[in-house]
C-alpha positions in Angstrom: 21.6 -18.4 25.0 22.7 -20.6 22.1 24.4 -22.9 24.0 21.4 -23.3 26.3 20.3 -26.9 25.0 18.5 -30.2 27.0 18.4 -33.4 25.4 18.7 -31.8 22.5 16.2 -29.1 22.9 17.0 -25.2 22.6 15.9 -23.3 25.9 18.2 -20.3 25.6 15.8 -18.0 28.4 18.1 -18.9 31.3 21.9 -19.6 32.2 22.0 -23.2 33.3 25.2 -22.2 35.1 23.3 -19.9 37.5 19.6 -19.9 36.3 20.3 -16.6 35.4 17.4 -15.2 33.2 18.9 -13.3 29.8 16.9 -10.6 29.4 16.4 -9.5 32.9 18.2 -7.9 35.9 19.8 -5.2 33.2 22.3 -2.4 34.7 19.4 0.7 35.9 21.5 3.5 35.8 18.7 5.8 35.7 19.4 7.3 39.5 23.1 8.0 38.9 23.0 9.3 35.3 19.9 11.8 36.8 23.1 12.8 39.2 25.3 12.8 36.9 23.7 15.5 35.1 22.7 17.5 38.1 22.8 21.1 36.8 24.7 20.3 33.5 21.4 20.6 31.0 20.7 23.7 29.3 17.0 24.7 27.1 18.7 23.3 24.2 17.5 19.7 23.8 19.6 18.3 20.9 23.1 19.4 22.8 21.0 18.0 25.9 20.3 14.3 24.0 24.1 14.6 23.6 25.7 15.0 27.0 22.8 12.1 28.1 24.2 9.7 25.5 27.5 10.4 27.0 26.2 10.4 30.5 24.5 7.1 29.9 27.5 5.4 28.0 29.5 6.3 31.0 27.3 4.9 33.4 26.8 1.6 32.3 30.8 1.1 31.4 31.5 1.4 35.0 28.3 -1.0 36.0 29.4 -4.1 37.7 29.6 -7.2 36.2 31.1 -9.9 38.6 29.7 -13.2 36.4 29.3 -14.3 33.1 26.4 -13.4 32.6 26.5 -9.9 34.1 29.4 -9.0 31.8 27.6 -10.6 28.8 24.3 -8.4 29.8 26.8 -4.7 30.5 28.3 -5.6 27.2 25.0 -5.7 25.3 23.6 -2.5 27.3 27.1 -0.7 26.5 26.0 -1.6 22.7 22.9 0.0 22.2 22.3 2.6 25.4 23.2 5.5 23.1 21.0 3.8 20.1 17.7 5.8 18.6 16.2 2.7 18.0 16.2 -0.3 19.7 14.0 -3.4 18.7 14.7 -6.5 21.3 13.2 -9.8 19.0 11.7 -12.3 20.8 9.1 -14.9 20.6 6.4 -16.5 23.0 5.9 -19.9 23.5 1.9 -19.7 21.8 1.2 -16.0 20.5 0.3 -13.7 17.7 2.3 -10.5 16.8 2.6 -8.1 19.8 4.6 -5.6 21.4 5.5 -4.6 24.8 6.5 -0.4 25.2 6.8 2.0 27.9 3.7 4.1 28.2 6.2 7.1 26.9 6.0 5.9 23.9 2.7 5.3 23.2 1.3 6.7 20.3 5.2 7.6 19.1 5.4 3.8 18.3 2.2 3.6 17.1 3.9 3.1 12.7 5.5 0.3 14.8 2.5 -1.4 15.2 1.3 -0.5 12.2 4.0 -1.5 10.2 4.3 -4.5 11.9 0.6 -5.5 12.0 1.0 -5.9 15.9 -2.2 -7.9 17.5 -1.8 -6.3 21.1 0.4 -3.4 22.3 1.3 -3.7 26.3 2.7 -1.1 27.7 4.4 -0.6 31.3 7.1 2.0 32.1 8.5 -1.1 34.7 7.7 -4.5 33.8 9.4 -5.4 36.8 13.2 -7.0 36.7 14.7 -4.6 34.5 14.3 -6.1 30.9 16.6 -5.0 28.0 14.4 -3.1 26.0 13.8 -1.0 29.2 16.9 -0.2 30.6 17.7 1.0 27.4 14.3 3.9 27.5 13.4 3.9 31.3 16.8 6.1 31.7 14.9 8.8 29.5 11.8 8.9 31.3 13.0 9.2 34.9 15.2 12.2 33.6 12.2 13.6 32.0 10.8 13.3 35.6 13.7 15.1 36.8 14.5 17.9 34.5 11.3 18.5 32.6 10.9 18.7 29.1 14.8 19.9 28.7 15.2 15.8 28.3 13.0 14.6 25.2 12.3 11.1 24.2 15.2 10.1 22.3 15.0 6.0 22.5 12.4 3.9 20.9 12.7 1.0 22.8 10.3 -1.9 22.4 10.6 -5.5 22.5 9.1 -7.1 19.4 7.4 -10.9 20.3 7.7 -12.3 16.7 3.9 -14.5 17.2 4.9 -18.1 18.8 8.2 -20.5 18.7 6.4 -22.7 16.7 5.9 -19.9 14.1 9.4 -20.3 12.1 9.4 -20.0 7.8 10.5 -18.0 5.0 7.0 -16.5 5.0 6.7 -15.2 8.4 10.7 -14.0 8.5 10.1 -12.2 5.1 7.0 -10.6 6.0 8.7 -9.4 9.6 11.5 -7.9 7.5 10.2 -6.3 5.5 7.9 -4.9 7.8 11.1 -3.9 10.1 12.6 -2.3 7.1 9.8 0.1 6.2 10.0 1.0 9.5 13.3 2.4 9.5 12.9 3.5 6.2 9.7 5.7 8.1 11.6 6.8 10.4 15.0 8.0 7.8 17.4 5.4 8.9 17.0 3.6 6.0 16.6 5.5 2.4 13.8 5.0 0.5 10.2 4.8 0.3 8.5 2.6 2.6 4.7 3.3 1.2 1.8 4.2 3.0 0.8 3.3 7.1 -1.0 0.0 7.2 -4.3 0.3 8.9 -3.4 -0.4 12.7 -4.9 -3.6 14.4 -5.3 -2.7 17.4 -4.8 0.0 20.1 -2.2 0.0 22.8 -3.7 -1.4 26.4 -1.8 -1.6 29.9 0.1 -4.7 30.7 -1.7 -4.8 33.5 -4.5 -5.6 32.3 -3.2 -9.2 31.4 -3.7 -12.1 33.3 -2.3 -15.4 33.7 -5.4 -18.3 34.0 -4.6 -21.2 35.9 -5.9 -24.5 34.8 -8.7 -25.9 37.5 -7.3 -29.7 36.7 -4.5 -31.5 34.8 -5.1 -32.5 31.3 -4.9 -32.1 27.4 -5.4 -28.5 26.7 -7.5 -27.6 23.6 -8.1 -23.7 22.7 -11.3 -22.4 21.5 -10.2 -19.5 19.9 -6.3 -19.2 18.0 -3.8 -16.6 19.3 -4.7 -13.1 18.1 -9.0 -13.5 18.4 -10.7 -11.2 20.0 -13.1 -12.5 22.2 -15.7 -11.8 25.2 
């Protein structure tokens, strides 16, 4: 993603090679690791998050990867499919803080949000085209769907849109760090005390209820209202 530059500009979403997108078209090896575990789960669900783990880390080793990209995508997946925790930063092109979960995790991400004042929380158990942050939890929820509640939620996934890519400075990285660090310290990754819950911003809505609008003519485009506004 790096490397991705034109004319001197970073663009970093796509492989120029292949116009491969980065962070979709992740390894979904939610079917075979529900066979994979076909009558192999007992009532115990800690020895149960276990043999998943191992399930999972099997899965994706074996996933193919005939490009590049592919390889450079199972190689991430392989890095963080057995994780707790895993927090995908990106950033939009014009945005405030916001999040995008799967609805199983909504209101278990909710000191998330909090911690990271979050202006919008979108969730979606398929986005559509696999992203990272998904293929990483969706595994848990379709073997939830499978086995019941001998499979708990064991992976907070979310992908974290850090406001705009305009929105770059010591302020804003120190304030996001922060934030992310009282986080895990709430959650006991991270010792220490991380204080009380900010009061939440907002409360989580569905993804589908965004919408793209489509400019009626070409032209200059000047916003009314700034990124993060509520408005009617």
């Amino acid at each position: 993603g790096l490397a991705q530059r034109f004319l001197d500009l970073h663009q970093g979403r796509y492989d120029y090679g292949s116009g491969a997108n980065f962070n979709r078209e992740f390894a979904d090896v939610a079917a075979e690791v529900v066979e994979r575990l076909k009558d192999r789960l007992s009532p115990d669900p800690v020895a149960n998050v276990a043999l998943i783990r191992t399930a999972l880390t099997e899965a994706v080793a074996v996933a193919p990867a005939v490009s590049d990209v592919a390889w450079l995508r199972r190689t991430l997946l392989a890095q963080a499919i057995d994780a707790d925790i895993v927090l995908d930063l990106h950033c939009d092109s014009e945005a405030g803080m916001y999040l995008f979960l799967g609805e199983q995790l909504w209101p278990v991400a909710a000191d998330l949000a909090a911690d990271l004042q979050a202006e919008a929380v979108l969730l979606a158990n398929e986005s559509g085209g696999v992203p990272f942050d998904e293929a990483c939890s969706m595994p848990w929820w379709r073997l939830r769907e499978a086995y019941g509640d001998a499979v708990p939620a064991a992976c907070l996934s979310a992908t974290v849109e850090l406001r705009g890519a305009a929105d770059v400075g010591g302020a804003w990285a120190g304030q996001d760090a922060k934030a992310i660090f009282r986080f895990l310290q709430r959650r006991g990754v991270v010792a220490g005390d991380p204080g009380p819950l900010p009061t939440p911003l907002c409360d989580a809505t569905p993804l589908t209820g965004a919408e793209m609008i489509r400019a009626p003519v070409a032209g200059v485009v000047d916003y009314r209202a700034a990124p993060g506004s509520h408005v009617k």
